[in-house]
N, C-alpha and C positions, 0 to 999 in steps of 0.2 A: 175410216181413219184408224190407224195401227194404234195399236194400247200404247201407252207411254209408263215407263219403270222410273222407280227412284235409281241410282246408281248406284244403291248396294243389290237390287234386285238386276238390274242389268250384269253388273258384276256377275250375281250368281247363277244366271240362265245362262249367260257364256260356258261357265265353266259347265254346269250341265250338258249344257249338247255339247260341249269339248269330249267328254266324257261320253257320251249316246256316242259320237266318233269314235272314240278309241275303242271303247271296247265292243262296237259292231252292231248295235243295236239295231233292231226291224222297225219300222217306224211307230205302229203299235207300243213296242218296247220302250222305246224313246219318251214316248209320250206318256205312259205309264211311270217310269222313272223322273219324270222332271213332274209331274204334278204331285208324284208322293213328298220328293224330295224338296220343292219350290212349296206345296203347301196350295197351289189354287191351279189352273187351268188354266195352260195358255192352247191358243187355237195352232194349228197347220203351219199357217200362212207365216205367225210367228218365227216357229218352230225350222223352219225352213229357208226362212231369209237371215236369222241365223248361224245355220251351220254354211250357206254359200259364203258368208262373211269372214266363216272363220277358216273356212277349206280354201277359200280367195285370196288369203292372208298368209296360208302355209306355203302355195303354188309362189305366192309373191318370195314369201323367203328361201325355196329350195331356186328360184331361179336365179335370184341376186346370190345366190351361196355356189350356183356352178360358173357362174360367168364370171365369179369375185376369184376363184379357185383360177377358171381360164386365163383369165388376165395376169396371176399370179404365174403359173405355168409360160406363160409366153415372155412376161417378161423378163421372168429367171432367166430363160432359153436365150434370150437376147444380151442378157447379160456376160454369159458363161459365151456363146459366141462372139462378144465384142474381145471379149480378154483375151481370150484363146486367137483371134485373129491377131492383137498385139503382138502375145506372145510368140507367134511364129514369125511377127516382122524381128522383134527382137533379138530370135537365135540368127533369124538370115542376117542381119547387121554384125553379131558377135564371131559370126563363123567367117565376115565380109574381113571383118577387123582383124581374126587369128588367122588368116590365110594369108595377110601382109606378113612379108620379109620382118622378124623378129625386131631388128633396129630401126625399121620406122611404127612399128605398133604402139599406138593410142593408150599405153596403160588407165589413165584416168578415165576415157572411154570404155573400156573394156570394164572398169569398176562400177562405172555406171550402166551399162546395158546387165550385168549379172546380178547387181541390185534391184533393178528392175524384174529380172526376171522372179530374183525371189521373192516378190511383193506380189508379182502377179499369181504367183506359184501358192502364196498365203492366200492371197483373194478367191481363187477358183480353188483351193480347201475350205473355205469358210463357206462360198456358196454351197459346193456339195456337201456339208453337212448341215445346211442353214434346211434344207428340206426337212428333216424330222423333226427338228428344233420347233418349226412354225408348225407344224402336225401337231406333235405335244403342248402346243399353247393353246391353238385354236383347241384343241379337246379341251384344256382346263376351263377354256372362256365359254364354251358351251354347256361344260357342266355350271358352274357359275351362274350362266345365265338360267337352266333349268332351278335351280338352288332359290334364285330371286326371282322366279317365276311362282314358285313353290309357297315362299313366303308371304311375296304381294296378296296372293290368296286366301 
């Protein structure tokens, strides 16, 4: 039967072998580091089901973080393609519109296909710069999260 920890000692075995992870410990090492640091002896078996727990947990978050990225990427891509597909119905409509004979041309037509066009001209500037914007957030939200990772501790 596995030892059972109160939840401040759990707490602090996590963050030990977090640490035996990071900074590359031999197992030896590991196990020498968390009994001095922990104050009594925990077995292998511990020690080991553990760190799969907390390396199972990172694998969990770099996969949800590229596929969260993917999906972001594709549907930008989807987005910047639907407008731009607009946008070239738009000019073929306004170039339809100014290649009629000057006295039957649609002026209030013509106002709104060029308003259109500069809305959509606004939207596909704002996604192309929406890209570094959401770069520089997700970096603040990760330091953030490191910050109250930090603290929780």
């Amino acid at each position: 039967m596995p030892p059972t920890f109160s939840d401040k000692d759990n707490k602090a075995l996590t963050i030990l072998v977090e640490d035996c992870i990071l900074y590359g410990f031999s197992e030896k090492e590991s196990m020498e580091y968390i009994n001095k640091r922990f104050g009594k002896a925990i077995s292998l078996s511990v020690y080991y089901t553990r760190k799969r727990n907390i390396e199972a947990g990172k694998q969990a978050d770099q996969w949800l973080t590229y596929f969260t990225k993917t999906g972001f990427l594709v549907h930008h891509k989807q987005l910047l393609d639907s407008i731009n597909m607009i946008q070239q119905d738009n000019f073929k409509r306004l170039v339809k519109e100014l290649e009629k004979p000057y006295e039957i041309q649609d002026d209030l037509k013509i106002l709104a296909i060029k308003r259109d066009i500069r809305e959509n001209v606004k939207t596909l500037a704002e996604l192309g710069t929406s890209t570094p914007i959401v770069s520089q957030v997700k970096k603040k939200i990760e330091e953030l999260m490191v910050i109250n990772n930090n603290h929780a501790e």
